[in-house]
C-alpha positions in Angstrom: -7.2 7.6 -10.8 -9.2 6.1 -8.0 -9.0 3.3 -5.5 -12.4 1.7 -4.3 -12.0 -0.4 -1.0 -12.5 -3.6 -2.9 -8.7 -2.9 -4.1 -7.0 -1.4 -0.8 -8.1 -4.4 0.6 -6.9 -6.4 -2.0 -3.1 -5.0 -2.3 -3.4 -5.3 2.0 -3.6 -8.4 1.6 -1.2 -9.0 -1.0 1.3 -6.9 1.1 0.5 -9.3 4.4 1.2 -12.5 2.5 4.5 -11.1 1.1 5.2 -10.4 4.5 4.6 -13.5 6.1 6.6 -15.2 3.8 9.7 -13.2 4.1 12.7 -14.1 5.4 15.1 -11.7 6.6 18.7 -12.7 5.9 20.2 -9.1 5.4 19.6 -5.4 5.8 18.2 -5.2 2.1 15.7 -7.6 3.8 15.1 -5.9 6.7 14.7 -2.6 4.4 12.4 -4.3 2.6 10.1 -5.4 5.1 10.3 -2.2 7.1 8.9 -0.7 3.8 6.4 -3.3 3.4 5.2 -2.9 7.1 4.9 1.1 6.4 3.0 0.6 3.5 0.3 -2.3 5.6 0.1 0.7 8.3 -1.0 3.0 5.2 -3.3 0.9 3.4 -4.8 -0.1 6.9 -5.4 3.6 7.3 -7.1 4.3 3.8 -9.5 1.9 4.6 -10.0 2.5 8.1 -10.1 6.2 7.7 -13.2 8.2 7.5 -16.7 7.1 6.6 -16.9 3.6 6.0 -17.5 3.2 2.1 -19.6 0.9 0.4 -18.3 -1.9 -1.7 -16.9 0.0 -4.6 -17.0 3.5 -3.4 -13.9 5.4 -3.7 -11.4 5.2 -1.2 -8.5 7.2 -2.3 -8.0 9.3 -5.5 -4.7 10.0 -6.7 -3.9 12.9 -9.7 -1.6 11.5 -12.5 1.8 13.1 -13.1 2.5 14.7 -15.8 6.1 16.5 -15.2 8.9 15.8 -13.5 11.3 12.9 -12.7 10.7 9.5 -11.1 11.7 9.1 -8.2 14.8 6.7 -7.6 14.2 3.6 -5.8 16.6 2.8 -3.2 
């Protein structure tokens, strides 16, 4: 599975606007928004991150899994 720019962009901005309107009440909130923040810093980096694609070139690729358990979300 692939992700073209057109989509990091789009889940970027997703994650900013989720952020914005967060409001941290507790530490599940904070843990939330740390995580949020760390994922912004990633997708900022996909997209920043080599060769500047052209609309719909790939951006990042990712293999499917096949085996193995999820892992828990805490």
């Amino acid at each position: 599975m692939a992700l073209s720019r057109r989509v990091v962009e789009t889940l970027l901005d997703l994650v900013e606007i989720k952020l914005s309107c967060m409001e941290v009440h507790d530490r599940e909130d904070t843990r939330e928004a740390t995580c949020l923040e760390a994922c912004r810093d990633e997708l900022k980096t996909l997209i920043s991150g080599g060769a500047p694609a052209a609309n719909g070139a790939e951006v990042a690729s990712f293999a499917k899994r096949t085996k193995g358990r999820r892992r828990a979300l805490i």
